[in-house]
N, C-alpha and C positions, 0 to 999 in steps of 0.2 A: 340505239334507243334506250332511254335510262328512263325504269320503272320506279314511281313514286308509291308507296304507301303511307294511306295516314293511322295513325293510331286513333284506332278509336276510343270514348272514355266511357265505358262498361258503369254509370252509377243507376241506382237506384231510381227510379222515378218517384216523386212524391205527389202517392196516389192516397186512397184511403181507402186501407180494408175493413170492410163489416163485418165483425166478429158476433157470427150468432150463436148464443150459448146454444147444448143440445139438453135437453130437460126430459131426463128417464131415469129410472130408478137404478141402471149399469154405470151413467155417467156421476150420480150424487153417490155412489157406492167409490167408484173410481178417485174421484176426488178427495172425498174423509179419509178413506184407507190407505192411500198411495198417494196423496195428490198429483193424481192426473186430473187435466181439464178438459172436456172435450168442446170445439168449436164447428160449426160450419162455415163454410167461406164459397166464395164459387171459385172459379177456375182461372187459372192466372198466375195465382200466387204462390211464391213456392216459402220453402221450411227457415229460411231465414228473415223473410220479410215476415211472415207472421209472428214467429220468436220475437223480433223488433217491436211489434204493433203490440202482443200481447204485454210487452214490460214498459211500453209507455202508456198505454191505458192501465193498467193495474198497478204499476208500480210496484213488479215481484221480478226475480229473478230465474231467466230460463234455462233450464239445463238439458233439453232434449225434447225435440220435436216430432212426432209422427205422424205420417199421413195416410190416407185410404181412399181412392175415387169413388162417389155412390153414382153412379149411370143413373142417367134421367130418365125416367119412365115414360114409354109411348102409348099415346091414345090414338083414336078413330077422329077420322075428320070428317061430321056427316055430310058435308057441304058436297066436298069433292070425294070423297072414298076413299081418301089416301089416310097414311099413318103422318105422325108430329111427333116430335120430340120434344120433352124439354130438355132443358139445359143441365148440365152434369154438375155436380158439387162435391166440396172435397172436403173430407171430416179430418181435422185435425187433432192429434193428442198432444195436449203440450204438459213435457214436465217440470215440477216447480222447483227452486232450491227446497231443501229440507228445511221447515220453519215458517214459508211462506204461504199464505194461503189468498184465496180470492173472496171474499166474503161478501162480494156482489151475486158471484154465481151462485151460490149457497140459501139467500135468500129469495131466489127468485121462485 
């Protein structure tokens, strides 16, 4: 008996990530001094797709990506008694080339 394998093609899906800036005075501090940028995203996505999303919406150059899950916070459900969850999201820091900046996040 002669095993077949197929090769699978491993691309990218062309989805669309929502890049929602984080607006605190740690993230506009991060940005002017270092330019780091911080985003949230939900879950799914990893450090390469976002690096992609973030240089075709902005039109800057990415040099390094970081990530951190924030756990969704549970409430009471008074219906039934039971706990809920929401949905988990994931902060992203993305850094710039030296020179680049986002001057959309900046004025928001």
């Amino acid at each position: 008996m002669q095993l077949i394998f197929l090769k699978k093609d491993y691309q990218m899906e062309n989805k669309e990530i929502q890049l929602q800036p984080v607006v605190s005075e740690k993230s506009y501090n991060l940005a002017n001094a270092s330019g780091k940028y911080t985003f949230l995203v939900t879950r799914g996505n990893n450090k390469i797709e976002i690096g992609k999303a973030v240089e075709k919406k902005y039109k800057v150059h990415v040099e390094k990506v970081n990530s951190v899950v924030r756990p969704g916070k549970s409430h009471r459900n008074p219906k039934t008694n039971g706990t809920l969850r929401k949905s988990d999201l994931v902060k992203f820091v993305v850094t710039l080339k030296k020179g680049d900046k986002i001057d959309e996040f900046l004025n928001i």
